[in-house]
C-alpha positions in Angstrom: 11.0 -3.7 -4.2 12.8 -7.2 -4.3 16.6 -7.1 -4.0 19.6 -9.7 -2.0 22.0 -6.4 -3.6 22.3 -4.0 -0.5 23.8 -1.6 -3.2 20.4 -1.4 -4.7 18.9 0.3 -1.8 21.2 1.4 1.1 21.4 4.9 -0.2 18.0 4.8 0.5 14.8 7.5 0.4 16.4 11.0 2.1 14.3 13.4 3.3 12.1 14.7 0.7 8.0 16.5 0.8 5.2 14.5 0.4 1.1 15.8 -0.1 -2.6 15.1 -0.8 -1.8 11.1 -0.9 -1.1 8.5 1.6 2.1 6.4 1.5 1.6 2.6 2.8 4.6 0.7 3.2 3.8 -3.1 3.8 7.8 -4.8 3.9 7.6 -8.7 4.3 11.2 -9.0 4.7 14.0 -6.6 5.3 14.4 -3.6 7.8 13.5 0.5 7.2 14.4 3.0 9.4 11.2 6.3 9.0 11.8 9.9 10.6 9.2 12.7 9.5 8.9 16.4 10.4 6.5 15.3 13.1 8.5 14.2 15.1 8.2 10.4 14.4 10.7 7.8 14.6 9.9 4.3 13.7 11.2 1.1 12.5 9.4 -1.7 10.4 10.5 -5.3 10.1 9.3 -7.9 7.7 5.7 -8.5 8.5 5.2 -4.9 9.3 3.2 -2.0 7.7 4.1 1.6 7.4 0.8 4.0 6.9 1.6 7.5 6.7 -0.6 10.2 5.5 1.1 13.5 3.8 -2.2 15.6 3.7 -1.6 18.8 4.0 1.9 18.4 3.9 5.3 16.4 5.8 8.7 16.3 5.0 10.3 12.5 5.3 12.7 10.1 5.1 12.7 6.3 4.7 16.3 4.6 4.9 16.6 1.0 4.1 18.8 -1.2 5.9 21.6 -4.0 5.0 19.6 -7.0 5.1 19.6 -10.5 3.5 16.6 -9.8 1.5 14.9 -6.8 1.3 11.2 -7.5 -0.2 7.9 -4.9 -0.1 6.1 -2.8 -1.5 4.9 0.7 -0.9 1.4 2.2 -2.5 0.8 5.8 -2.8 -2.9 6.1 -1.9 -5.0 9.1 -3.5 -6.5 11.3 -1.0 -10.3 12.7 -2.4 -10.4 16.5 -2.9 -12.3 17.1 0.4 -9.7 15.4 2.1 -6.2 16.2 0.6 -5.3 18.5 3.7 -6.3 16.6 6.3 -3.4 16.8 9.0 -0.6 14.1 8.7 -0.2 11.6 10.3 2.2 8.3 10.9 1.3 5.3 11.9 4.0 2.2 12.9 1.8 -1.4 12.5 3.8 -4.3 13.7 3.2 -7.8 12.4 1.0 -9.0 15.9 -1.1 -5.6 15.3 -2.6 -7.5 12.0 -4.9 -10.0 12.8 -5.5 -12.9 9.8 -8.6 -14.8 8.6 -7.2 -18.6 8.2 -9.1 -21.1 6.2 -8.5 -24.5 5.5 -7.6 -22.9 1.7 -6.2 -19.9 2.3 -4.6 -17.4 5.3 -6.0 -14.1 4.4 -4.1 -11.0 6.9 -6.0 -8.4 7.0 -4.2 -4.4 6.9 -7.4 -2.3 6.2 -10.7 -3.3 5.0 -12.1 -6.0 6.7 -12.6 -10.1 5.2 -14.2 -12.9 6.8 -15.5 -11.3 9.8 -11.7 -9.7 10.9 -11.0 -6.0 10.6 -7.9 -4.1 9.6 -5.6 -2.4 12.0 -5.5 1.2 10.1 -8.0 3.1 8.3 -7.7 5.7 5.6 -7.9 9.3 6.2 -10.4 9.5 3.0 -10.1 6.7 0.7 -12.2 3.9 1.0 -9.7 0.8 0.5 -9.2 -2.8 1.4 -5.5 -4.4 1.8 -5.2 -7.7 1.9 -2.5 -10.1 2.2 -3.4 -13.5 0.7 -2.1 -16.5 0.7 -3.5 -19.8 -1.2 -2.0 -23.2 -0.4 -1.4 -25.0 -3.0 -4.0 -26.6 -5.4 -6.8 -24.4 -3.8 -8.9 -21.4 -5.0 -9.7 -18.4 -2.8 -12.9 -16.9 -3.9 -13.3 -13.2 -2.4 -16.7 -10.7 -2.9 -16.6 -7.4 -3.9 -18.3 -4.9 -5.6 -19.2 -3.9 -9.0 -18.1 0.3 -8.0 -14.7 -0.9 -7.1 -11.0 -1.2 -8.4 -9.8 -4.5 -7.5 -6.3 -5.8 -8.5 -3.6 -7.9 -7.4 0.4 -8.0 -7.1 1.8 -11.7 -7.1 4.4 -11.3 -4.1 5.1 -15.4 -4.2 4.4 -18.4 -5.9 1.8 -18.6 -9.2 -2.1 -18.8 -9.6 -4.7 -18.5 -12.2 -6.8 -15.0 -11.9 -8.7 -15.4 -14.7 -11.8 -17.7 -15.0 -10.7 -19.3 -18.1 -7.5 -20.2 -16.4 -5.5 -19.5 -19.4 -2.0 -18.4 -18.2 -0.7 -18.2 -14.4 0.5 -15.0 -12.6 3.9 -15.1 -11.6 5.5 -13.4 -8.6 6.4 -9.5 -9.5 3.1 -8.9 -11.9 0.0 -7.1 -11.1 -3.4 -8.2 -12.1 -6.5 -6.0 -12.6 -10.0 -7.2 -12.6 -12.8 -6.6 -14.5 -16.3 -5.2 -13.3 -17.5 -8.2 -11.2 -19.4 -9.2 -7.8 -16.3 -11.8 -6.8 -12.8 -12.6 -7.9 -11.7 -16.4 -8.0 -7.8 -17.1 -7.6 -6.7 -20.9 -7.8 -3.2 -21.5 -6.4 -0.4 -23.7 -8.6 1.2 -26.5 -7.3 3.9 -24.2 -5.2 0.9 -22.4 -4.2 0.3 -18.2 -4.5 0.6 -15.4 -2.4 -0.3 -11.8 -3.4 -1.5 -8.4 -2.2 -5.2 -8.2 -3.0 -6.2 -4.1 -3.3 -10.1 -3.2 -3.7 -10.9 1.0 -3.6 -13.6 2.8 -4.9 -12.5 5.0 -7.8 -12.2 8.9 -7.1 -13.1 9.9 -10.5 -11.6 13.6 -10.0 -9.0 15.2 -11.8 -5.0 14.4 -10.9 -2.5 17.1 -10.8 0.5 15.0 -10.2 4.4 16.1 -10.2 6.9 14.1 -8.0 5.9 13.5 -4.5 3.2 16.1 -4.6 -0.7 14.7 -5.9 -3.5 17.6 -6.1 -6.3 18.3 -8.1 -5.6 21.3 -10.3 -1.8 23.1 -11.6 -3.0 25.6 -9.1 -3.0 23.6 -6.0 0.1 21.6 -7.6 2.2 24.9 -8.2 0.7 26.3 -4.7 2.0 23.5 -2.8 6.2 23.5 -4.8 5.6 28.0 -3.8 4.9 26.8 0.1 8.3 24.5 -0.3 10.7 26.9 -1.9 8.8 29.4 0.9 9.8 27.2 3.6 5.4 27.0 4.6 4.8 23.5 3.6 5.1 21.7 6.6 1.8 23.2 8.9 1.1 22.7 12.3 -2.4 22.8 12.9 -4.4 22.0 16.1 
């Protein structure tokens, strides 16, 4: 989400379900206001990272605030079928929680995963993910190492770069880029430089039963989970 138009936002995300994923918020600029049927309350300013797993089940709401610009992105994060009822849970990262990896190329902030020797703040209830926020000064090339089992991609969130080896066309802010089978990616910043989200995750290769908020692994589960809401049983407190 990119937007200076309050009116494309303020009416914001009202409370609504959410199960079997994980919802990570990560806002660079702009205010939202969280509240969940676990009692949490919690605020996230640009720089901050919202990671909230639905598991088993939560009912939430995510209002977005007036601001000058309001600039993020959220991920929805597949849970593996051994893991989609894990108990929920919410956690509030603030900006000094995530610790960066600076180079003389490139400031790398790490969220989860880990890169150049720093660790993320969060880990996943049950996927095994790497977020990244990068950012390449101008004229330089960030090289990263991955693995040949992995998803990698990246969103453009500022400035342009080359992602491809042949350097045929840049990547402009707003666009997504997804990798081929490889043992290292190689991004080399324009002349305004690049900055972008770099997500690596090993693929679950299990079935997806998806409808609205609500991700399982069969129509069962899926048409379970919408008889627990209209039953009023979706929310579960376990110990």
């Amino acid at each position: 989400f990119d937007s200076k138009d309050p009116d494309d936002y303020v009416k914001g995300f009202p409370w609504h379900p959410q199960s079997g994923i994980e919802t990570v918020t990560y806002l660079i600029d702009g205010r939202i206001e969280h509240e969940d049927s676990l009692g949490n309350k919690g605020t996230i300013y640009g720089g901050d990272c919202q990671w909230m797993t639905a598991g088993s089940g939560i009912v939430h709401k995510e209002m977005l605030i007036e601001s000058p610009h309001l600039l993020g992105v959220q991920l929805w994060v597949n849970l593996p079928s051994e893991k989609k009822m894990v108990n929920p849970e919410y956690h509030n990262i603030e900006s000094y929680e995530i610790k960066a990896a600076e180079t003389e190329k490139a400031v790398v902030k790490v969220i989860s995963g880990s890169y150049g020797g720093v660790s993320g703040t969060v880990e996943s209830a049950g996927a095994d993910i790497s977020l990244l926020d990068v950012e390449v000064k101008p004229y330089e090339n960030f090289e990263y190492r991955t693995d040949t089992t992995l998803n990698v991609s990246a969103f453009v969130i500022g400035g342009k770069g080359f992602f491809d080896e042949e350097r045929n066309d840049f990547v402009s802010k707003g666009t997504l880029a997804h990798f081929e089978e490889g043992e290292r990616i190689e991004v080399a910043a324009s002349s305004e430089g690049v900055r972008f989200l770099l997500l690596a995750g090993m693929p679950l290769k299990e079935e997806i039963a998806w409808r609205g908020p609500i991700v399982m692994n069969s129509k069962d589960e899926l048409e379970k989970a919408f008889e627990e809401l209209d039953m009023g049983t979706f929310v579960k407190n376990k110990d």
